[in-house]
C-alpha positions as CSV (number, residue, x, y, z in Angstrom):
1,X,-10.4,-11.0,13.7
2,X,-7.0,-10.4,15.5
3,X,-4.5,-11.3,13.2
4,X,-1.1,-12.5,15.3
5,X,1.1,-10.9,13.0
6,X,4.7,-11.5,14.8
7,X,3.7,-15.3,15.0
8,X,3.4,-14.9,11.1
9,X,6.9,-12.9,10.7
10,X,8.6,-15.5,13.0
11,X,7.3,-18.5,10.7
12,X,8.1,-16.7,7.4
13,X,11.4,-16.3,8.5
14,X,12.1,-19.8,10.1
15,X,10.2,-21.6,6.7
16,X,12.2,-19.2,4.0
17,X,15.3,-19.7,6.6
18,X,14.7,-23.6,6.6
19,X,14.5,-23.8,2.4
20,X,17.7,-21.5,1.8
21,X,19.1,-23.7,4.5
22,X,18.4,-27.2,3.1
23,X,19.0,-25.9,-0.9
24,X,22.6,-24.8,0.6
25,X,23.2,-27.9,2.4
26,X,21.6,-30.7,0.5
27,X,20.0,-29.5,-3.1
28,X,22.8,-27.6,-3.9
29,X,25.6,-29.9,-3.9
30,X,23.5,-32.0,-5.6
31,X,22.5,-30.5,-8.8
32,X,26.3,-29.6,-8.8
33,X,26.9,-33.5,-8.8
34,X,24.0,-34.1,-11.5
35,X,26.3,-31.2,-13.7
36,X,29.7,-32.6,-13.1
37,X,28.2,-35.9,-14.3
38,X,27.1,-34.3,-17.6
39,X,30.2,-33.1,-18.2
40,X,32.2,-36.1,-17.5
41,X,30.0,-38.1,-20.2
42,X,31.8,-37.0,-23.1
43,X,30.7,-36.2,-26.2
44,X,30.0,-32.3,-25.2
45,X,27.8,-31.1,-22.8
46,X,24.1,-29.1,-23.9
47,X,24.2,-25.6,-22.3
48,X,21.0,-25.4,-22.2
49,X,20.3,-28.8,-20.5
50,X,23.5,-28.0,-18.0
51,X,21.4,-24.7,-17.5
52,X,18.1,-26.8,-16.2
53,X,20.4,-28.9,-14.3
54,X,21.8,-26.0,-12.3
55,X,18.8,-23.9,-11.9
56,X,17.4,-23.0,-8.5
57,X,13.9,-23.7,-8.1
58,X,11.5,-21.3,-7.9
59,X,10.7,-21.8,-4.5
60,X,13.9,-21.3,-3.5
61,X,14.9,-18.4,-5.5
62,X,11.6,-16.7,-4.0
63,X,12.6,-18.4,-0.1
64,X,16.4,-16.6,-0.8
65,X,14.8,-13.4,-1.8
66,X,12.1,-12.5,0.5
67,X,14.1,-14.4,3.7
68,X,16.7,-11.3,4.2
69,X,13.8,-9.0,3.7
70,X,11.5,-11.0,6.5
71,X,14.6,-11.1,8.8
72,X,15.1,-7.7,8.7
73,X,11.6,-6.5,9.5
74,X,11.3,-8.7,12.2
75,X,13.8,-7.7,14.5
76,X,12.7,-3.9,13.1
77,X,9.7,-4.4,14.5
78,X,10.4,-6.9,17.6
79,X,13.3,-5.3,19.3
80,X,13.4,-1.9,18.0
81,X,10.5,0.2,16.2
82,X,7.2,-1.0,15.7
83,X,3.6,1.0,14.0
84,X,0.9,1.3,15.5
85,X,-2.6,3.0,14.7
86,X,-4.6,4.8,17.1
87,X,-8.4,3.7,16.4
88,X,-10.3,5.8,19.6
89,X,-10.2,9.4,21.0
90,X,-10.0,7.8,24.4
91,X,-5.9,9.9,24.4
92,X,-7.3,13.0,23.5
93,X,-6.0,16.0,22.8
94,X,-2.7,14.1,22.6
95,X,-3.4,11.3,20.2
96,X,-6.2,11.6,17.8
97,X,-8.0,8.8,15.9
98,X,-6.7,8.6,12.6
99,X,-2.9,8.9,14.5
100,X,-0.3,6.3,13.0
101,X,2.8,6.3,15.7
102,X,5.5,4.7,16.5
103,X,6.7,2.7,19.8
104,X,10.0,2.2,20.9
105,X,10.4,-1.4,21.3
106,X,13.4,-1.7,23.4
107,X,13.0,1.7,26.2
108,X,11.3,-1.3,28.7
109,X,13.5,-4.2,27.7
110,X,14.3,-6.5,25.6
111,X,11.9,-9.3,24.7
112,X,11.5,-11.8,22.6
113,X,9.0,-11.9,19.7
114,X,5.7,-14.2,20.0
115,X,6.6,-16.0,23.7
116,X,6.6,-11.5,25.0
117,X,9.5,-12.9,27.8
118,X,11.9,-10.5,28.9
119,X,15.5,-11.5,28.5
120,X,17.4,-8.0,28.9
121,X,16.6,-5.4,31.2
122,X,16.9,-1.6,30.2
123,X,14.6,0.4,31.7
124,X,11.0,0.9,33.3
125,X,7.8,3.4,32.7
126,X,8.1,6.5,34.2
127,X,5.1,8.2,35.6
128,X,3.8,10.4,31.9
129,X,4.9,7.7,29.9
130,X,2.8,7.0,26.8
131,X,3.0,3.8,27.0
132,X,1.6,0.6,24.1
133,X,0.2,-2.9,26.2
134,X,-1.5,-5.7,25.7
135,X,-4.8,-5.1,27.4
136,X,-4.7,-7.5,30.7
137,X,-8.5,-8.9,29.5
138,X,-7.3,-9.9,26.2
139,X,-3.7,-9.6,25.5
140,X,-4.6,-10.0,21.8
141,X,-5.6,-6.4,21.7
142,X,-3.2,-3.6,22.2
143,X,-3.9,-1.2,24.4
144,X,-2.4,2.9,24.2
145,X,-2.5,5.3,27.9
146,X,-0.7,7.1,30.0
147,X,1.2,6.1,32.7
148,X,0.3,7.5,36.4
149,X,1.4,5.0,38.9
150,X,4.2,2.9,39.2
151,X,4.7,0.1,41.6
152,X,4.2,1.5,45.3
153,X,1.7,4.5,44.3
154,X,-1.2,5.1,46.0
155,X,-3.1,6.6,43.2
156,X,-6.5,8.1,43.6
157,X,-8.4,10.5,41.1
158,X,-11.2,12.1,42.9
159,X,-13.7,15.1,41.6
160,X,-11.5,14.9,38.1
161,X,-8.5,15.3,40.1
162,X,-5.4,12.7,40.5
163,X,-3.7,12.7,43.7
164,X,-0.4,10.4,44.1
165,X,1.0,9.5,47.3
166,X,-1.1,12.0,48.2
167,X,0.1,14.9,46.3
168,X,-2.4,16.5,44.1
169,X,-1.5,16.8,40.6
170,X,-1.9,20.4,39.6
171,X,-4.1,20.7,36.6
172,X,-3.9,24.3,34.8
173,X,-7.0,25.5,32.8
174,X,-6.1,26.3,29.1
175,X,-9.5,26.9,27.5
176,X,-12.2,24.7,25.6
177,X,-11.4,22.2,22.7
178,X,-12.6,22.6,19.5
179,X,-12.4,19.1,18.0
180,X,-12.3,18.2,14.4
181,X,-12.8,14.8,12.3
182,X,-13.6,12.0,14.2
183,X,-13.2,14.1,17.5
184,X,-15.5,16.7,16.6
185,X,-18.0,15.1,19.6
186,X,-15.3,16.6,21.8
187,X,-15.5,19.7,21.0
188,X,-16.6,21.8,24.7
189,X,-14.4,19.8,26.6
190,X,-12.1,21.1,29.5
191,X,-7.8,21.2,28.1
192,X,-6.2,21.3,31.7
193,X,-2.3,21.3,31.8
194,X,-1.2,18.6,34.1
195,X,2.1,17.3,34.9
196,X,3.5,14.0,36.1
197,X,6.9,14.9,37.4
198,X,8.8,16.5,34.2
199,X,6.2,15.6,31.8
200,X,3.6,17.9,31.0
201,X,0.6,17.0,28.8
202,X,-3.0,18.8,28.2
203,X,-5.7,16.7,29.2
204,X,-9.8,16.5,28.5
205,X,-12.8,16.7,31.1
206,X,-16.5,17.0,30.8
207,X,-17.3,19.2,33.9
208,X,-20.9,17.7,33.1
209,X,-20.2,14.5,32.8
210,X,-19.7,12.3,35.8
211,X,-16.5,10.5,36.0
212,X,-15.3,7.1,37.4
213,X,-13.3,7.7,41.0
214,X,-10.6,5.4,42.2
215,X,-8.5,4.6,45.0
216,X,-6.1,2.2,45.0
217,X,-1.8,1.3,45.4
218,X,0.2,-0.3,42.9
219,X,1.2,-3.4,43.5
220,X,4.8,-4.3,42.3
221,X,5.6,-5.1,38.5
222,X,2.3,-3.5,37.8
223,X,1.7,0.2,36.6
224,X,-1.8,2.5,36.4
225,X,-2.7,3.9,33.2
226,X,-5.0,6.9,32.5
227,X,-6.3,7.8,28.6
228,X,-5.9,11.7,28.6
229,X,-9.4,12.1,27.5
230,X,-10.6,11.4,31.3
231,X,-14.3,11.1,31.1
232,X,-14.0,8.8,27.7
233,X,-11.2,6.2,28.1
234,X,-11.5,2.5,29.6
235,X,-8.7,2.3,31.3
236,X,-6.7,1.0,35.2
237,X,-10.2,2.8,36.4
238,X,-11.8,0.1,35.6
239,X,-10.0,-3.3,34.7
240,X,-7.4,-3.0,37.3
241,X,-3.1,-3.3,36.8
242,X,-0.8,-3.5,33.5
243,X,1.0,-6.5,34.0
244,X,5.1,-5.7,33.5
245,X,4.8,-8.9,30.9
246,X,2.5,-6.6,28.9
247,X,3.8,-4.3,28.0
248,X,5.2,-3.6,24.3
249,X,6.8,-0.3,24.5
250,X,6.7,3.5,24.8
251,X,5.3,5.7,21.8
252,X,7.1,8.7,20.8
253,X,6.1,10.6,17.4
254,X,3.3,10.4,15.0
255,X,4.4,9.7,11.8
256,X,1.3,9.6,9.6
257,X,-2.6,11.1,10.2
258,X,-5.5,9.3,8.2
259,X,-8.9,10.6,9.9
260,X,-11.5,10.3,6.2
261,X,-13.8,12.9,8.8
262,X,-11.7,15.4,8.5
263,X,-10.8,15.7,5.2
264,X,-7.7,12.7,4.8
265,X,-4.1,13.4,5.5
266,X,-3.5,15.4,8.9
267,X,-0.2,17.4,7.0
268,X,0.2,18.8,10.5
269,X,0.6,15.9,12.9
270,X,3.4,14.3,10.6
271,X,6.6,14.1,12.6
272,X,4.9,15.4,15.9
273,X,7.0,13.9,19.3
274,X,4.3,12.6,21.8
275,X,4.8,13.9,25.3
């Protein structure tokens, strides 16, 4: 079960909001009133019945404490950072299942939480982006890859090999992989350098295995995403286009490792940059 968790922060906040909001406006003032008329009865007021009188109710003393707190990790988490776990090898060598990361919310634009509409532009995916969506099939699910085609590119990955616009996209051999944990099936695999204009990133292949080919051109407001594990990642290859409306933002360090199949705590992943 997908669990819609900013549609849950936005009605915290707007509930706790609402309660402050009406104990400010309308309960308030009147247990103020109920006290005043205590005290204007004569005869000495009961401190501890003035006390009752005045006393926020619990739900509103919990509403005022946790409504600050909500607030704060919703536009956290909506407009600038948000976690994310990474649950398949399909980004290997660069990500690795157990990988806890975060995205930068606001590198594609602004958007608002729950409706996903843009309202401030400030930048678009570049071509090696890492990039977090919400997988065109189901947008409940997020989605992690790698950028390789913006609008316009005529992308085509042949024989293991991505061409764009025609230019083939160097890859550099750099040995075998020797996978651990989770990603110990990996282990044999091809690491090949490539690069995607500035960004360079290691990449897996299966010489053995036979890969899914493409050819294709970007249509506007939509990008083509690769998983760096080539032969093992469900990706463009096969549903087609990100959407510009999906996506959530660009990841850019690991701040956590949990893999139990390798022993727990990945101490050297923590704090990583992804590239």
């Amino acid at each position: 079960m997908n669990i819609d968790f900013p549609a849950i922060l936005v009605l915290a906040t707007l509930v706790t909001g609402l309660i402050w909001a009406m104990d400010a406006l309308l309960w308030a003032p009147k247990r103020r009133q109920q006290a005043a008329a205590l005290g204007a009865g004569g005869g000495g007021v009961n401190s501890a019945k003035l006390e009752k009188v005045l006393k926020e109710p619990t739900l509103v003393e919990y509403a005022k404490s946790f409504f600050p707190v909500i607030l704060a990790v919703l536009l956290l988490r909506s407009f600038l950072v948000e976690p994310f776990r990474i649950p398949s090898g399909s980004m290997m060598p660069t990500l690795l299942v157990g990988d806890f990361i975060l995205v930068n919310k606001y590198a594609y634009g602004i958007r608002l939480p729950v409706m996903n509409r843009k309202v401030m532009e400030l930048g678009e995916p570049g071509r090696g982006d890492v990039v977090v969506f919400r997988f065109p099939k189901d947008p409940s699910v997020d989605y992690i890859k790698r950028v390789v085609g913006v609008p316009g590119d005529h992308v085509v990955y042949r024989d293991k090999t991505l061409y764009i616009n025609d230019q083939k996209i160097a890859q550099i051999p750099e040995g075998g992989y020797i996978g651990v944990g989770s990603g110990l099936s990996m282990s044999g695999a091809d690491v090949r350098r490539e690069a995607l204009g500035d960004v360079k990133h290691d990449i897996l292949v299966v010489p053995r295995m036979r890969g899914v080919e493409t050819d294709t051109v970007v249509p506007e407001g939509h990008y083509f995403v690769m998983g760096d594990n080539r032969d093992n990642s469900n990706d463009s290859r096969y549903w087609g286009f990100v959407p510009d409306e999906n996506l959530v933002g660009r990841a850019f360090m690991i701040w956590m490792n949990w893999d139990s199949a390798a022993g727990g705590v990945g101490w050297d992943r923590i704090g990583d940059s992804i590239i």
